[in-house]
N, C-alpha and C positions, 0 to 999 in steps of 0.2 A: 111717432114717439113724442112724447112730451117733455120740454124742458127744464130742465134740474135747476134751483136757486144758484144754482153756481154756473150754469153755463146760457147767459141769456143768446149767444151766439145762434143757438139752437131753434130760435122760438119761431114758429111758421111763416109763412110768406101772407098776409103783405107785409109784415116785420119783417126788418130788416135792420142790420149793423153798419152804420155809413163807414165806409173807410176813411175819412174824415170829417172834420164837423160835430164831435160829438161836446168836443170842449165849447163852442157855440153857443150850443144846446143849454150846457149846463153855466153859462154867462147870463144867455136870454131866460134862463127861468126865476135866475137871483133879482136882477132887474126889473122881475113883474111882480115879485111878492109882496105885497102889505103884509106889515106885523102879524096883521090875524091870522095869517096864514098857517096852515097844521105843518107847510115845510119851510118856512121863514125862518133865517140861518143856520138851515140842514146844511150837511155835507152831502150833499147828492154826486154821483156819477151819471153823465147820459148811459144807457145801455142799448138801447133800439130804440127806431121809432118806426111808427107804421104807414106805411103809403098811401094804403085808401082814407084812413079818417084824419093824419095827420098830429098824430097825438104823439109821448116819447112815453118811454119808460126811465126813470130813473132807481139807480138803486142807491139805496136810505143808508147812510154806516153808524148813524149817529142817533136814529130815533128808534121806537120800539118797533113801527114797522119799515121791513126790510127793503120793501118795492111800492113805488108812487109809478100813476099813469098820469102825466100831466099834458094842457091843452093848451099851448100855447099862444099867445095872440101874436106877437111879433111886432108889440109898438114898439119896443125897445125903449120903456118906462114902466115905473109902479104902476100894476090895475089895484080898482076895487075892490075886494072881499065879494064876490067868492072868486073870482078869476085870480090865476088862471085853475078851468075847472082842476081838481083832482081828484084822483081815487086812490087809497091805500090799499095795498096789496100784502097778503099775508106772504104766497108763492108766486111763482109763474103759472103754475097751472092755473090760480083765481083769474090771471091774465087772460088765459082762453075762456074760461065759463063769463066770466063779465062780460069781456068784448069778442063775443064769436061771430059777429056781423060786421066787425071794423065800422061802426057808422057814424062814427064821431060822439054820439052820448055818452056823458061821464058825469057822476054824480059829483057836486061839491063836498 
């Protein structure tokens, strides 16, 4: 079954819901953004993040779209434009047809 925009709890394995660490998450992605950034002082949420390619999902409350896949690097500092990569997501479902191979590619 497929995941509902409202229930990222849901969404297949290797995703996964850390029981904690999410607030982390959403720390380490503030501190990587450059200005240019498409989510450069969003309000984002972590939601999942996925095991094999290492990427999270955040959910957007503040821009038009709803759900970002972001790639984290983990300097714990601003990257450059385009990192870190992301993808805007309309739903979750776009979540599976994008990344149905988990393999780390993600558009800027």
């Amino acid at each position: 079954m497929l995941p509902t925009p409202d229930d990222p709890g849901r969404v297949p394995a290797p995703w996964w819901v850390p029981d904690n660490g999410l607030h982390s998450l959403e720390q380490e992605l503030h501190r990587e953004l450059p200005p240019e950034h498409l989510l450069y002082g969003a309000r984002v949420h972590a939601a999942a993040r996925c095991e094999a390619c290492d990427v999270v999902l955040f959910r957007v409350t503040d821009r038009p779209l709803p759900w970002a896949v972001a790639h984290l690097t983990w300097s714990g500092r601003q990257e450059q434009y385009p990192w870190p990569r992301t993808t805007p997501l309309a739903t979750l479902n776009d979540l599976l047809a994008q990344h149905p191979s988990h393999d780390g590619a993600i558009d800027s």
